[in-house]
C-alpha positions as CSV (number, residue, x, y, z in Angstrom):
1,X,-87.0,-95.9,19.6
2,X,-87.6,-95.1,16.1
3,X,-90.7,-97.1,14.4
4,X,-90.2,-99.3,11.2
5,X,-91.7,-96.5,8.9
6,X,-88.7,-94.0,10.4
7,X,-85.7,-96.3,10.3
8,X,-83.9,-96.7,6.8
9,X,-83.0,-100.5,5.2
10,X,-79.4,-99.4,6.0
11,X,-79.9,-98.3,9.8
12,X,-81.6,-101.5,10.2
13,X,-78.7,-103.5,8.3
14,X,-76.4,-101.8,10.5
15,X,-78.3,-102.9,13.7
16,X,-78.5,-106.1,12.2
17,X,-74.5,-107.0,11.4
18,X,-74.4,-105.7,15.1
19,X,-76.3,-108.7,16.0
20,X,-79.5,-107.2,17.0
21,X,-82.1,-109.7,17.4
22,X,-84.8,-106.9,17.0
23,X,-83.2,-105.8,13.8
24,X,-83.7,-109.1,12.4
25,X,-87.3,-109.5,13.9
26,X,-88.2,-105.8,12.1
27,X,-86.3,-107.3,8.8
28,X,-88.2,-110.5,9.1
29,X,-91.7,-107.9,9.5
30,X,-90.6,-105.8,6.3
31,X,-89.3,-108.1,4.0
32,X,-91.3,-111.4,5.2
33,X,-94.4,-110.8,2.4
34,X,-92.6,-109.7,-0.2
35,X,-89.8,-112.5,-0.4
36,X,-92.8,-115.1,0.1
37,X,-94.7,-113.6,-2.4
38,X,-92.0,-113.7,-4.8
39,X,-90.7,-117.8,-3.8
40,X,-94.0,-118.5,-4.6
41,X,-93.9,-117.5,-8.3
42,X,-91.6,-120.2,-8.3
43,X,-93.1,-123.0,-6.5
44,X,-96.8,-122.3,-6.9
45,X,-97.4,-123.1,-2.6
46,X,-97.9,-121.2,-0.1
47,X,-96.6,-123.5,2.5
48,X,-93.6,-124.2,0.5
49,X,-92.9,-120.4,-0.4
50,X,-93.5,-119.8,3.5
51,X,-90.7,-122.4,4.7
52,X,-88.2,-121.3,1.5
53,X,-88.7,-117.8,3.1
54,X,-88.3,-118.6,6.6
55,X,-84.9,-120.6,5.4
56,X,-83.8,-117.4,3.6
57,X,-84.4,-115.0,6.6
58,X,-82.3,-117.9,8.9
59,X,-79.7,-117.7,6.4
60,X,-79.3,-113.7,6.4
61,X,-79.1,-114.2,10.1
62,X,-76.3,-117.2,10.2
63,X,-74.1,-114.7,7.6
64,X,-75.2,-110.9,8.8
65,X,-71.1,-110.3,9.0
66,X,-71.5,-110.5,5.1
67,X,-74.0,-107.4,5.2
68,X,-70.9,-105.3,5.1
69,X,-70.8,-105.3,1.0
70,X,-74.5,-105.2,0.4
71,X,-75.9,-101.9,-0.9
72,X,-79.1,-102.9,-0.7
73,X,-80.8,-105.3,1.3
74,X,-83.8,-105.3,-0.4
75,X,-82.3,-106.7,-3.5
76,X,-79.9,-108.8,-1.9
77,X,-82.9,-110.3,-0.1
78,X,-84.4,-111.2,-3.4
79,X,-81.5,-112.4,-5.0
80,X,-80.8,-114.2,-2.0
81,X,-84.6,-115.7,-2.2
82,X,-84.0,-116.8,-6.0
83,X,-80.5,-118.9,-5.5
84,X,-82.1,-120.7,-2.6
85,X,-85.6,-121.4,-3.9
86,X,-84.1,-122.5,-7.2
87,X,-80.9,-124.6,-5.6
88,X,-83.5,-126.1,-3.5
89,X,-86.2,-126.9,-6.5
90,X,-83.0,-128.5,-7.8
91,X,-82.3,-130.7,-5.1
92,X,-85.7,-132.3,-4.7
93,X,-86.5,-132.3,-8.5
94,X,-82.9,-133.8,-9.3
95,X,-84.6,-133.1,-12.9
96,X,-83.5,-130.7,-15.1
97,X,-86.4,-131.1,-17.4
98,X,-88.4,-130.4,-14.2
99,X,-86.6,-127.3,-13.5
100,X,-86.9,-125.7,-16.6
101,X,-90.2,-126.2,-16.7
102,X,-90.6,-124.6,-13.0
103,X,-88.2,-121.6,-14.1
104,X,-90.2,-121.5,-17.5
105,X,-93.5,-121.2,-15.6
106,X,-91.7,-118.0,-13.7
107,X,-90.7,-116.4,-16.5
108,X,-94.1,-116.1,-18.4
109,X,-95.5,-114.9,-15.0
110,X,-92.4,-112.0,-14.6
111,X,-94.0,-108.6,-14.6
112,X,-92.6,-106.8,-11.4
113,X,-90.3,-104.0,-11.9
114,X,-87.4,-105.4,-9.2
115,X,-87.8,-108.9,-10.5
116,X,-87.1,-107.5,-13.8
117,X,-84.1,-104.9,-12.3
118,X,-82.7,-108.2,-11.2
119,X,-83.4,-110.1,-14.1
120,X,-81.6,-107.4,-16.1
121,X,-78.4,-107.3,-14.0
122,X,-78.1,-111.2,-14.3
123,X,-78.8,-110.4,-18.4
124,X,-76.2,-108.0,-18.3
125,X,-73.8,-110.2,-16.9
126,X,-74.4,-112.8,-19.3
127,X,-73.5,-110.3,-21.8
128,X,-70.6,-109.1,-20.3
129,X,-69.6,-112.5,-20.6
130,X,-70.4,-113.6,-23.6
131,X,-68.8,-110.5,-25.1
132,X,-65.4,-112.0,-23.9
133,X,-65.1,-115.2,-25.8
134,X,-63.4,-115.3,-29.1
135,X,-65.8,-114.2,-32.0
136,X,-66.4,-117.1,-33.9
137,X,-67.4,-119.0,-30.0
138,X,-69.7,-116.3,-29.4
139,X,-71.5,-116.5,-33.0
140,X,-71.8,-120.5,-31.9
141,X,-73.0,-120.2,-28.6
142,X,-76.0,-117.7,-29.8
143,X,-76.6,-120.3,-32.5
144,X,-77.0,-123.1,-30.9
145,X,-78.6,-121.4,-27.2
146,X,-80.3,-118.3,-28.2
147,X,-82.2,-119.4,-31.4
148,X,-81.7,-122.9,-30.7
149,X,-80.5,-124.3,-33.8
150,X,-78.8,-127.8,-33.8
151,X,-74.8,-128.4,-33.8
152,X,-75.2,-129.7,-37.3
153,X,-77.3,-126.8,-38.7
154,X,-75.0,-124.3,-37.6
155,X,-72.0,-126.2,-38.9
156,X,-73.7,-126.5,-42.2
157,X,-74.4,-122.3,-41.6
158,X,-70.3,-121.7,-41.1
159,X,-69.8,-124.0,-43.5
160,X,-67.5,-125.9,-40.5
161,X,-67.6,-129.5,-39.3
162,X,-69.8,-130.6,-36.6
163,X,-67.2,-131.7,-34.2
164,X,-65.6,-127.6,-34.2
165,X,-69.1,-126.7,-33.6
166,X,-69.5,-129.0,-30.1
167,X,-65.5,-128.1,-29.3
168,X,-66.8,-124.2,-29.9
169,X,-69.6,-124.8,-27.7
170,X,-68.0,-127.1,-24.8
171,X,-65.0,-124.4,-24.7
172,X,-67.6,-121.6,-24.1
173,X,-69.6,-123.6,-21.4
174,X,-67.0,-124.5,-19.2
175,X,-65.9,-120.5,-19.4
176,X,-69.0,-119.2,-18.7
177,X,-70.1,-121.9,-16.0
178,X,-67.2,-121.3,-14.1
179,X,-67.7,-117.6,-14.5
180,X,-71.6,-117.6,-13.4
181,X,-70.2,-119.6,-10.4
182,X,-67.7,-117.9,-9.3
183,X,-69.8,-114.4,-9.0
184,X,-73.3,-115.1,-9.4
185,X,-73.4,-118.4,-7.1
186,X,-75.8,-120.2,-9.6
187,X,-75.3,-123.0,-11.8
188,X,-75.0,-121.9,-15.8
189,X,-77.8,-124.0,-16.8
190,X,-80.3,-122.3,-14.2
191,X,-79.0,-118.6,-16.0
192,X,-79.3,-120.1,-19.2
193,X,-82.9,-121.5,-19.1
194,X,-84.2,-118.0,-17.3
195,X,-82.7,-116.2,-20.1
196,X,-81.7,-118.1,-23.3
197,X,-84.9,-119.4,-24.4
């Protein structure tokens, strides 16, 4: 039987999506200190990052038929470890003032080079993004979330009334939110507080 330093992240996804309970025991073993670690940049606990770790690994065990697309289980883990811990900050915060400040905390601690991989994927699908809405949208949104200047300073900027400004920036919100959705499975404002400071 091969040991954990012989079998390869993909053998032992395989084993898992086959249902193997030892796959996910060896997975759990692997992955366990790293994922906890990384919660707990978020939540500053031990006991919390534990029991949002255990939570994750239940949930790659509940949808191991989904492995099928995953390239890397590694990353998936992490990404996997970031919607839940974050979704679940949400939840008990019900404050998004709380939240950013939780989120704000992680980011001035971010120095790990697949937390930043990550980080720049999610970055370069904000881009990606942005780069499809009209021009004049796009000059608004960076306006208004990337140097944070207010609806009536921009429109004074554009020399265009306040009201176009907020219809600019209400258009480009719902696009992007239902965007980040639909293929990230995060809300916009979680993206937009990691990234658009």
């Amino acid at each position: 039987m091969p040991t954990k330093q012989t079998i390869s992240d993909q053998e032992l996804q395989a084993k898992l999506m086959a249902g193997e309970e030892s796959a996910f025991s060896e997975l759990y073993d692997r992955y366990s200190r790293v994922i906890s670690t990384y919660i707990k940049r978020f939540v500053n606990s031990s006991d919390l990052a534990e029991d949002l770790t255990q939570e994750v690994f239940i949930k790659i065990w509940q949808h191991k038929s989904k492995l099928s697309e995953v390239r890397s289980i590694k990353a998936y883990l992490l990404i996997m470890a970031r919607n839940h811990t974050l979704n679940s900050l949400k939840k008990a915060m019900r404050s998004d003032v709380a939240m950013a400040e939780v989120i704000n905390c992680f980011v001035e601690q971010r120095n790990d080079t697949e937390e930043e991989l990550l980080s720049k994927e999610y970055l370069h699908y904000l881009e990606k993004a942005l780069s499809e809405l009209p021009l004049r949208t796009r000059e608004i949104f960076r306006l208004c979330r990337q140097e944070g200047k207010s609806y009536d300073e921009v429109a004074f900027a554009l020399g265009i009334s306040r009201n176009a400004v907020k219809n600019h920036m209400v258009g480009s919100m719902k696009i992007l939110s239902a965007s980040v959705k639909k293929d990230l499975g995060i809300s916009l404002s979680i993206l937009l507080t990691v990234f658009l400071k």
